[in-house]
C-alpha positions in Angstrom: 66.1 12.9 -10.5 65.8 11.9 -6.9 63.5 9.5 -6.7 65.4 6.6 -9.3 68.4 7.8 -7.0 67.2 6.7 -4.2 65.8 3.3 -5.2 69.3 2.5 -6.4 70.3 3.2 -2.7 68.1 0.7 -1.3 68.6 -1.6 -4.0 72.2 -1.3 -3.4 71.7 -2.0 0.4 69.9 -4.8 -0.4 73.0 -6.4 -2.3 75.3 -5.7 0.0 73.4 -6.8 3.1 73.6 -10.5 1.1 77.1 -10.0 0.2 78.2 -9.2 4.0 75.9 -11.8 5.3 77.5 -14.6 3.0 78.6 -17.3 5.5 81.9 -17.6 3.5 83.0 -14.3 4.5 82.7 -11.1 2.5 84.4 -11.5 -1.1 84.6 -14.9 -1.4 81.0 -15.1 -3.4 81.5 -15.4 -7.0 79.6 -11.7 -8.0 77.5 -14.0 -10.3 75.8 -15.2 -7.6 75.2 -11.8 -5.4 71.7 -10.8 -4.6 70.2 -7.9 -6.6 67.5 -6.8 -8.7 66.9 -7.8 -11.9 66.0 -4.9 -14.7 62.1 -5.6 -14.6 61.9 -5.3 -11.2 63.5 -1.9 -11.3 60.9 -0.9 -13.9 58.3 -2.1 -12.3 58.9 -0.1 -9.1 60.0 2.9 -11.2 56.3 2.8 -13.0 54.7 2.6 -9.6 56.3 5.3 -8.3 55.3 7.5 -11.0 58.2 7.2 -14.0 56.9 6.7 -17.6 58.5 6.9 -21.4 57.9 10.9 -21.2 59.6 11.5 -17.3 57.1 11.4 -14.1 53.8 11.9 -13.2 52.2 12.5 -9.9 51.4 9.6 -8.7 48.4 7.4 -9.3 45.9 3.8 -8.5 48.3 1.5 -10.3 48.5 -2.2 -10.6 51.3 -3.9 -12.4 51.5 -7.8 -13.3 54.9 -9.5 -12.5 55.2 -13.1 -13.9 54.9 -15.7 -10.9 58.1 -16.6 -9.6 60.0 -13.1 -10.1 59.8 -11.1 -7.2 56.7 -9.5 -6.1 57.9 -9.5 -3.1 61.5 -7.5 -3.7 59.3 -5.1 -5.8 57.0 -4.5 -3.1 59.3 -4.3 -0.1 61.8 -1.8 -1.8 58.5 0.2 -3.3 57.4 0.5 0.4 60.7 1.9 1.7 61.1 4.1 -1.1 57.5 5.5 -0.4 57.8 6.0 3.3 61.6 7.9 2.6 58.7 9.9 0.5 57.3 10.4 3.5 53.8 8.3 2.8 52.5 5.7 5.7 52.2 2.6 3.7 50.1 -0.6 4.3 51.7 -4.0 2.7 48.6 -6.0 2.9 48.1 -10.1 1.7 45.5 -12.3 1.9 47.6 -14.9 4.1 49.2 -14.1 7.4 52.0 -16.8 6.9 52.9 -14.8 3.6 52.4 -11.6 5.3 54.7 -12.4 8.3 57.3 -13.9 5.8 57.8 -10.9 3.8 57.7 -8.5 6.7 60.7 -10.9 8.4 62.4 -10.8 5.4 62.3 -6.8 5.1 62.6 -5.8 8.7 66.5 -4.8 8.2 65.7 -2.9 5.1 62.8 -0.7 7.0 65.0 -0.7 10.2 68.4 1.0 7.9 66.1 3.3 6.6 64.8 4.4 9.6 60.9 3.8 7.9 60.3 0.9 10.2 57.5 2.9 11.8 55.8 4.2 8.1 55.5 0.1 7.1 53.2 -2.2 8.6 52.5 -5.5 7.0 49.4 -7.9 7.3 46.3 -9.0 6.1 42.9 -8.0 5.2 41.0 -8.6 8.0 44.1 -6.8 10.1 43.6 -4.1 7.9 39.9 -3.4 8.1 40.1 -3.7 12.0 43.3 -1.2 12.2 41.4 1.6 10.4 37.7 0.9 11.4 38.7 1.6 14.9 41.0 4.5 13.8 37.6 6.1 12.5 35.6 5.0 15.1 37.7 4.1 18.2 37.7 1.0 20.6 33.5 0.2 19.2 34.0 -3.0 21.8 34.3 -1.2 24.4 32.0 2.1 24.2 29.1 -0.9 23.9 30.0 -2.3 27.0 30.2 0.8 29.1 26.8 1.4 27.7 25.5 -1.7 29.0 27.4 -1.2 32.1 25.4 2.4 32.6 29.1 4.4 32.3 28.7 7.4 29.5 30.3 7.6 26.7 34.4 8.6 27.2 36.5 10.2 24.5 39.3 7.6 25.3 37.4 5.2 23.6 36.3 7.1 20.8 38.1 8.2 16.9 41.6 7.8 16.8 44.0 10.8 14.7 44.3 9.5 11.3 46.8 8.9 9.4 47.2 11.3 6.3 49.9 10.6 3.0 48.9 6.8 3.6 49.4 3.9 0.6 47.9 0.7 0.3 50.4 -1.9 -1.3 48.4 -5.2 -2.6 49.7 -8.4 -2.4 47.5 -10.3 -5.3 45.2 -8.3 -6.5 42.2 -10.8 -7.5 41.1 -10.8 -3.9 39.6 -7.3 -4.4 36.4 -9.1 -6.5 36.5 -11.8 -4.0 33.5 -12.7 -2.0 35.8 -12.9 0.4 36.4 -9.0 0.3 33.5 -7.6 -1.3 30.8 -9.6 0.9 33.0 -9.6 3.8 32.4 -7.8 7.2 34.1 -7.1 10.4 32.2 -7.9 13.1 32.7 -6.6 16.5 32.4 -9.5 19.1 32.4 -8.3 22.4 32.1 -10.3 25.9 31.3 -10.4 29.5 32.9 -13.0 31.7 32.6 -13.5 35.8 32.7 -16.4 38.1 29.4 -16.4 38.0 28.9 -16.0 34.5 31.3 -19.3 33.9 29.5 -21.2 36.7 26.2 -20.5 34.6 27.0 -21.5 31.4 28.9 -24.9 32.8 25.3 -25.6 34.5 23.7 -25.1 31.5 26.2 -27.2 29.4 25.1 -30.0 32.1 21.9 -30.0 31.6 21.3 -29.0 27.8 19.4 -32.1 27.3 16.9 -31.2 29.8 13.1 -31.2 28.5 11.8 -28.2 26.6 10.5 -26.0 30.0 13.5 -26.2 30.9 14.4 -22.3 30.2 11.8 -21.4 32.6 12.9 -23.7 35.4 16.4 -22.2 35.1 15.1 -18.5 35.8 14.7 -19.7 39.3 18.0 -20.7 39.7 20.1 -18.9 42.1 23.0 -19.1 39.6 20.7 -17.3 36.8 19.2 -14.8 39.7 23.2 -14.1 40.7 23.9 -13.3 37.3 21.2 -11.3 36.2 21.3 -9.3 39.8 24.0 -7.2 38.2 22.7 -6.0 35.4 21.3 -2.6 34.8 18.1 -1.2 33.3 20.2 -1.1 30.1 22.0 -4.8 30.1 19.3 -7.0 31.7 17.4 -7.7 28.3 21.2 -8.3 26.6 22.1 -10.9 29.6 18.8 -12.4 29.2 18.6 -13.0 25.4 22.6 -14.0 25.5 21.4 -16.7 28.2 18.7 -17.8 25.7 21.2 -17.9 23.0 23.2 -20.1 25.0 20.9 -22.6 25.9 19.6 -23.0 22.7 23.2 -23.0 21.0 24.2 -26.0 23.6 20.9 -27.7 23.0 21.9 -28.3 19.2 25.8 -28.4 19.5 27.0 -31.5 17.6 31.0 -32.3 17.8 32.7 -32.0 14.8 31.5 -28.9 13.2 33.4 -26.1 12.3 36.7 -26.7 11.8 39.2 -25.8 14.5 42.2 -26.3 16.5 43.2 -26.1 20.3 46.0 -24.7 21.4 47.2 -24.2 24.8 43.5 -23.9 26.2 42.2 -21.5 23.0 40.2 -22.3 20.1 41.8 -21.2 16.5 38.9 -21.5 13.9 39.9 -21.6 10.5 39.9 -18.7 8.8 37.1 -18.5 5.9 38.8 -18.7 2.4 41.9 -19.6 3.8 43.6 -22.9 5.4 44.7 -20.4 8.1 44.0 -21.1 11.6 43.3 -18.2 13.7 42.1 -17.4 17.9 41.4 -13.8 16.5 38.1 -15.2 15.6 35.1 -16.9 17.6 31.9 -18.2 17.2 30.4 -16.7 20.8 28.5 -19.6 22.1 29.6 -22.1 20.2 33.1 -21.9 21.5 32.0 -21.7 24.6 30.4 -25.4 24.1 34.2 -26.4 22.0 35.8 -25.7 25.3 33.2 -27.5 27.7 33.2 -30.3 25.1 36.6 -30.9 24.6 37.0 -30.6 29.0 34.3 -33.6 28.9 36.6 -35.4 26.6 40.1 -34.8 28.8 41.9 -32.1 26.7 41.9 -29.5 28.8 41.4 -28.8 32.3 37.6 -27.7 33.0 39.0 -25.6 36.1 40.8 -23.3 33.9 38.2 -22.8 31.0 37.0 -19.2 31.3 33.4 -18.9 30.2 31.8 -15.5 27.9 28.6 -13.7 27.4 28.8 -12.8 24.1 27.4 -9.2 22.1 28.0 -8.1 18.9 28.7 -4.2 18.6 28.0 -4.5 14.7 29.6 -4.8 11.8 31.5 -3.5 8.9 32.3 -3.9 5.4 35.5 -4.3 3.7 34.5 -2.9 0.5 34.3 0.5 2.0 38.3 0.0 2.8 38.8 1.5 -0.9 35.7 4.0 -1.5 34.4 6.7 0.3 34.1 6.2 4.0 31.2 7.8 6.0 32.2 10.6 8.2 35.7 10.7 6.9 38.5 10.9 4.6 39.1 8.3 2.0 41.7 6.0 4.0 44.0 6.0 1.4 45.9 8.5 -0.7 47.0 5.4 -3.5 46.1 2.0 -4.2 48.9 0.3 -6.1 49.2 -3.5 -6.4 51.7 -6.2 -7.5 49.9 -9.5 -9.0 50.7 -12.8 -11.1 47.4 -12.3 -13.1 46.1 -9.1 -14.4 45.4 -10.3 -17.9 41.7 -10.0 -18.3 42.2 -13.8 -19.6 43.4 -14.5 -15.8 40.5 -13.1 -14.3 37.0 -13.4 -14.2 34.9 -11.4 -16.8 34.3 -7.8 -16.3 36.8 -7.5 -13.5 38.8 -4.6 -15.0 36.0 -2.7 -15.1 34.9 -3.2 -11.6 38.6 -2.5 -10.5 38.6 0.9 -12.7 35.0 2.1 -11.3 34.6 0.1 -8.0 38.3 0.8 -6.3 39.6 3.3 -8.8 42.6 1.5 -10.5 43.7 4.1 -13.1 46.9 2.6 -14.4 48.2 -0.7 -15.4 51.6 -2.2 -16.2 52.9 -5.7 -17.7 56.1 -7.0 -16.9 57.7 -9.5 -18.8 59.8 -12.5 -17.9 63.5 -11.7 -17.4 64.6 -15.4 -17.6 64.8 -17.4 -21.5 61.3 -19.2 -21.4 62.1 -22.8 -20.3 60.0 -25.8 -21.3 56.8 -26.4 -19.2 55.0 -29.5 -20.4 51.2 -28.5 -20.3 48.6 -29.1 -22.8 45.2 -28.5 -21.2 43.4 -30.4 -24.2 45.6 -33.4 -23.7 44.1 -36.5 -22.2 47.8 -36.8 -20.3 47.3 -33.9 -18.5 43.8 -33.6 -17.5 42.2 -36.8 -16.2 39.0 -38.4 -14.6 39.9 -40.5 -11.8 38.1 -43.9 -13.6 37.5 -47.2 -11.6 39.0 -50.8 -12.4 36.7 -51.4 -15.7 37.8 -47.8 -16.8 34.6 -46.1 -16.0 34.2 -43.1 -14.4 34.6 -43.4 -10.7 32.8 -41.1 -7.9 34.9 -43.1 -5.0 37.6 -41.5 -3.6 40.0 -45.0 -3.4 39.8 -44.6 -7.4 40.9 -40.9 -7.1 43.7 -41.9 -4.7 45.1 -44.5 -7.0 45.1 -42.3 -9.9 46.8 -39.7 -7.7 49.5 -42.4 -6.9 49.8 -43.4 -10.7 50.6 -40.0 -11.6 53.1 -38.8 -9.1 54.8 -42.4 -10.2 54.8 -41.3 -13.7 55.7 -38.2 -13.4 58.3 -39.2 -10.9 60.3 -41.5 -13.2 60.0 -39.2 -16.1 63.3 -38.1 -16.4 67.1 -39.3 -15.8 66.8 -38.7 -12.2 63.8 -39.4 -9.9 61.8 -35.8 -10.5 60.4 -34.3 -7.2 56.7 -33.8 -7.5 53.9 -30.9 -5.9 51.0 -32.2 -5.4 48.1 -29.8 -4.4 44.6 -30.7 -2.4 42.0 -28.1 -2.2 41.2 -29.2 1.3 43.7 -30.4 4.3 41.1 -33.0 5.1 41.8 -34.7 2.0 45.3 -34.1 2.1 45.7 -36.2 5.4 43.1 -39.1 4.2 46.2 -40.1 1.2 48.4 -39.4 3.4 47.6 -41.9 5.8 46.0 -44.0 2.9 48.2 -47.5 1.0 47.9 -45.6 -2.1 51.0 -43.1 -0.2 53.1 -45.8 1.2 55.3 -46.1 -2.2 56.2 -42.7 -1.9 56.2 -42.1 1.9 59.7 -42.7 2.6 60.6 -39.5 0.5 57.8 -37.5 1.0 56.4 -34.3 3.2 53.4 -31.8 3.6 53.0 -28.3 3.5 50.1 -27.4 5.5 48.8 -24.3 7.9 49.1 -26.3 11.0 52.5 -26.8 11.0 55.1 -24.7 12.8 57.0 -22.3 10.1 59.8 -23.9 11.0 58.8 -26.9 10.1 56.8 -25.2 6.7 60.1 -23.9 6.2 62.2 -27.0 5.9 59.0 -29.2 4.1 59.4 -26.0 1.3 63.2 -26.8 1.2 63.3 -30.1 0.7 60.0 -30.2 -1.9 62.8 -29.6 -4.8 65.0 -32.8 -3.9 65.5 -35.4 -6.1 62.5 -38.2 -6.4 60.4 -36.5 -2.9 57.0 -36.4 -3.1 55.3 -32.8 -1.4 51.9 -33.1 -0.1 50.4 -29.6 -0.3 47.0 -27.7 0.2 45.9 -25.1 -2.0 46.6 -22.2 0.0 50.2 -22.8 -0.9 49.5 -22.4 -4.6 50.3 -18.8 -4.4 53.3 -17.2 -3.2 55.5 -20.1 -1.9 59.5 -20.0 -3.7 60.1 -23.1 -4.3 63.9 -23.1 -5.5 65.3 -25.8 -7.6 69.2 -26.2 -6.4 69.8 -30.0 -7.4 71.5 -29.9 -11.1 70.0 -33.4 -11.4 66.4 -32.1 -11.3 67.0 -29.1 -13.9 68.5 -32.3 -16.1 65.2 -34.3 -15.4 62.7 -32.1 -16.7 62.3 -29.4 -13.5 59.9 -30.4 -11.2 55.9 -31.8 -11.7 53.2 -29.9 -10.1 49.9 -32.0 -9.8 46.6 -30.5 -9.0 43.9 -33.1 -7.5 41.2 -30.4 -8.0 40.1 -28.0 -10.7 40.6 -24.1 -9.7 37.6 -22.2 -9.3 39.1 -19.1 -10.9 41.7 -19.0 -13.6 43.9 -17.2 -11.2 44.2 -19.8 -8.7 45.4 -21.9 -11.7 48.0 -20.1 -12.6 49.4 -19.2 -9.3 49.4 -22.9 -8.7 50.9 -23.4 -11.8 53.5 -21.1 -11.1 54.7 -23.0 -8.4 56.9 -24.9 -10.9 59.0 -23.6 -14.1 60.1 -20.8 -12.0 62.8 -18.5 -13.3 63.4 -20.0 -16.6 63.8 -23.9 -15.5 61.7 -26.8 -17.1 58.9 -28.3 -15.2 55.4 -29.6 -16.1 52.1 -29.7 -14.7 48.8 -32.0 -14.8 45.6 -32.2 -13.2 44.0 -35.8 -11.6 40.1 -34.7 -11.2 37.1 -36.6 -9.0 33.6 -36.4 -10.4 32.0 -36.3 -7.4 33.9 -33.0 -6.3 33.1 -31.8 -9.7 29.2 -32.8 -9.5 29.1 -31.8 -6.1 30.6 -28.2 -6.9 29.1 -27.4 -10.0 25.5 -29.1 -9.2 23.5 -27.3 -12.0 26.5 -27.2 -14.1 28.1 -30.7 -14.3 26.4 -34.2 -14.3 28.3 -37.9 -14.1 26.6 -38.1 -17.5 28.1 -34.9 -18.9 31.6 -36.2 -17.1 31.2 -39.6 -19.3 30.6 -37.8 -22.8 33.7 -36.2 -22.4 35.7 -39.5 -21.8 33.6 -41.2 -24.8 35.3 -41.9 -28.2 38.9 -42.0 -29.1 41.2 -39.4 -29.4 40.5 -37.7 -32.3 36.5 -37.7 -31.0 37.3 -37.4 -27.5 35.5 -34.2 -26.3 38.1 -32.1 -24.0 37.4 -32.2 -20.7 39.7 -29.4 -19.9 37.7 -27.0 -22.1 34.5 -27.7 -21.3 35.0 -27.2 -17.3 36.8 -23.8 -18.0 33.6 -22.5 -20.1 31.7 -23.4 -17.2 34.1 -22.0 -14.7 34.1 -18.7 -17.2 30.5 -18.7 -16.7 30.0 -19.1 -13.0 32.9 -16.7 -12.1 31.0 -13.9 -14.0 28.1 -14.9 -12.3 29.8 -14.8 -8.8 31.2 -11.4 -10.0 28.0 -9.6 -10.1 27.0 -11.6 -7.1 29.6 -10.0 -5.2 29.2 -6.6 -6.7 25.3 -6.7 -4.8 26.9 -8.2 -1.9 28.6 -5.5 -1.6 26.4 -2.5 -2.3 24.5 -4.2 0.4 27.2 -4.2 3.0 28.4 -0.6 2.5 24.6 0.0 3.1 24.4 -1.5 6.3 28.3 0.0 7.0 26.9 4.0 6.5 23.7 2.7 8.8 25.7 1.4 11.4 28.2 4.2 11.1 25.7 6.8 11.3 24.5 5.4 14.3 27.6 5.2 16.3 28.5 8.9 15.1 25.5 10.2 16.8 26.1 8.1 20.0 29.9 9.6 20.6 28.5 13.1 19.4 25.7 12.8 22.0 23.0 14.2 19.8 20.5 10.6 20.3 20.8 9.2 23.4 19.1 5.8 22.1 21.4 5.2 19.2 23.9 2.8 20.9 20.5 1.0 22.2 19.2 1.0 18.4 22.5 -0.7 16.9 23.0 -3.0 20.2 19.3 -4.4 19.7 20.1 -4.7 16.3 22.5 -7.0 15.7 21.7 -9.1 19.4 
């Protein structure tokens, strides 16, 4: 009886908070319009915390599907705080830290009222696995470097209390048969830096093009000598071999590699799987040629570039974040989850298996849409909706111009579809490509009315592009990262009148799930809206190599309608096929990581227990 009490509590804060934040005044908002949740929300929370048809049930793993659009985040944010008023610690987790930071902004009051602030933490993935990896096994960074610097091993730096009662809350939870999960490790980068160290590594950055003795000649440099005079029995074989790395990494740096940003001196690499752009990671010697490289070139001041010796302390797996950890309890108590796809349709085949055996999902719940379906125009099999970017004779085109006009003829269809100008989303799978029609004639018809969505702007800025995407006749440039989770709210009248708003994908989803999130983005909450897709053969060819020839491409756009082979169809049986494949792909991925997780974990356990003196020299020699 307590528990449904007190989620009406904070759903009933929730209200009010919007009522007495109105910035007409408190009862002037027509109670129509106030804030709260609707009746599918509250069952969904009420199933995750336990309720069913017969009363309540301790509780258990449970995932539930919420249609897109309807309020995973409400659900999750008032599931959290009724947890932690439980008494639980609970860990909101999402693949993106832009959606991660939104939701946490948006439900700081709520956690603050409550007084739970300190029993929620929101984030990501990789935030995650670092937070309770070093809760196991302490500050790993640094217990290597004292061991190089000849210092013993200090309980300061070691396991860290942990955290009993905890519950992971999943944002989306597709990503846990991701390779991005499941074949995903943290690695522990560590560094030295000095004058001297910085003065080396610009010398060697100078003279990288030197002949192939050149390694040799450098030993007798004093710099070299000054460097390597301070090492230890137990570091001088690390500086040397991260000296040789060096060297060899500045021998072969090319500009233009991985793709990265600088900002205010730093590097921010983009995160893998994500168009996210991040200074918590680094590629060791290769930054360290980024920053002498972009000093050469006048962006930033060579006197203040600050120069590493890189190690890495190991490495460890995310798939152990949800099984049995070595050396310690399971990290969490529950696993529940709020998604848009949990239909075994949605996902790749075999996935609710894994998700029953591999992270222990037990339950599962299926909410239904709360709003009168609307009309989304959508045929899959329809030649109007799923097209081959063709050239000026009508043949299949592998040049991107071709795919940039049929880009621009869409949007202008699409656009003038309805008694007002409709707004159209369109969607690139790569920023790169986003910016190339951007700057590209094909644009300039729409440019005047127009915007992008990317992760390099400001939020601000994201914020007011995600505003304006629903206006009347604008044109929203978007990459695919914002095909899940973005709100985009349709206020104009005239819009609803048009038809909603067109969503346009210039790509075909690798897994079902991305193409419904992306789907999702328009039709929301009942309104009318449409969706197409404008494809390139060579992306096609070039993803699917085994899978999809230009010849295979032109069969399907052979014959008239009633022949016409649909092209639609035939990519999502291949698409079935290779996400299956990638599935059990991952699955050894991931066997293989936890592997190499209980060896290095066993190995760092007998260096803090003292009981082998060479361990920390076995995993250091390892993995440098």
């Amino acid at each position: 009886r307590k528990l449904p009490r007190a989620l009406a509590a904070v759903l009933a804060w929730w209200t009010m908070e919007f009522y007495l934040n109105n910035p007409q005044g408190p009862g002037v908002l027509n109670k129509a319009a106030l804030r709260k949740a609707n009746a599918m929300q509250v069952i969904c929370m009420l199933r995750l915390l336990g309720a069913s048809a017969k009363g309540y049930s301790p509780l258990v793993n449970h995932l539930a599907q919420v249609p897109t659009g309807e309020g995973k985040s409400l659900i999750l944010g008032t599931t959290a705080t009724v947890l932690a008023l439980l008494g639980y610690n609970v860990r909101c987790v999402c693949y993106s830290s832009i959606l991660s930071t939104r939701d946490d902004t948006d439900f700081a009051s709520m956690f603050e009222q409550f007084g739970v602030a300190d029993n929620v933490l929101y984030g990501t993935w990789d935030e995650l696995a670092s937070d309770l990896f070093t809760e196991v096994h302490g500050d790993i960074r640094q217990q290597a470097k004292d061991f190089l610097n000849g210092k013993p091993y200090s309980a300061a730096t070691g396991p860290r209390q942990q955290s009993s009662q905890r519950v992971l809350l999943a944002d989306e939870v597709d990503v846990f048969v991701s390779k991005n999960f499941m074949a995903k490790t943290v690695s522990y980068a560590f560094h030295f830096s000095s004058d001297d160290i910085t003065e080396l590594i610009k010398f060697i950055w100078k003279y990288r093009n030197s002949d192939s003795t050149w390694m040799d000649k450098l030993k007798e440099n004093d710099l070299y000598k000054k460097v390597l005079e301070k090492t230890n029995s137990q570091s001088a074989w690390f500086y040397e071999s991260a000296i040789q790395e060096q060297v060899k990494v500045a021998k072969k740096f090319k500009r233009g590699g991985r793709p990265y940003q600088l900002r205010d001196g730093k590097v921010l690499y983009k995160i893998a799987g994500r168009d996210e752009f991040s200074d918590r990671w680094t590629h060791t010697y290769e930054t360290n040629c980024v920053l002498l490289d972009e000093a050469d070139q006048g962006n930033i001041d060579e006197d203040q570039i600050e120069l590493k010796i890189w190690g890495t302390a190991g490495a460890m797996a995310y798939a152990q974040l949800t099984g049995k950890v070595t050396n310690c309890a399971p990290f969490f108590s529950y696993i529940l989850g709020v998604t848009g796809t949990l239909d075994e349709a949605k996902l790749p085949p075999r996935t609710h298996e894994v998700l029953k055996h591999d992270i222990g999902i037990k339950r599962y719940t299926y909410c239904e849409t709360m709003y009168e379906a609307g009309k989304r125009d959508w045929e899959p099999n329809s030649r109007n909706d799923v097209k081959l970017a063709l050239d000026h004779a009508h043949k299949l085109s592998m040049h991107e111009g071709d795919h940039f006009q049929a880009i621009a003829s869409e949007i202008d269809r699409r656009r003038s579809g309805g008694k007002s100008p409709r707004p159209v989303l369109v969607f690139f799978k790569q920023a790169d490509k986003l910016k190339r029609f951007l700057d590209s004639s094909y644009f300039d018809a729409f440019r005047e009315m127009s915007g992008i969505i990317t992760e390099e702007q400001v939020r601000a800025d994201r914020n007011d592009a995600i505003r304006r995407a629903t206006q009347t006749g604008f044109v929203t440039l978007c990459t695919a990262a914002f095909g899940r989770g973005t709100d985009f709210k349709i206020i104009d009248r005239r819009v609803k009148e048009s038809g909603g708003m067109h969503v346009l994908s210039t790509f075909f989803p690798e897994e079902v799930s991305e193409e419904v999130q992306i789907i999702g983005r328009g039709g929301r909450q009942g309104d009318d809206g449409s969706f197409s897709m404008v494809l390139f053969a060579k992306e096609l060819v070039d993803d699917w190599p085994d899978k999809v020839t230009t010849e295979s491409l032109e069969s399907y756009c052979a014959g008239d309608d009633s022949g016409r082979i649909s092209i639609y169809r035939e990519l999502a049986k291949i698409r079935a096929k290779q996400s299956e494949g990638k599935l059990q792909e991952h699955l050894k991925w991931a066997r293989e990581r936890k592997q190499q997780h209980d060896e290095y974990a066993r190995l760092l356990c007998k260096h803090q227990q003292g009981t082998d003196g060479t361990a920390m020299m076995a995993l250091l020699r390892k993995y440098n």
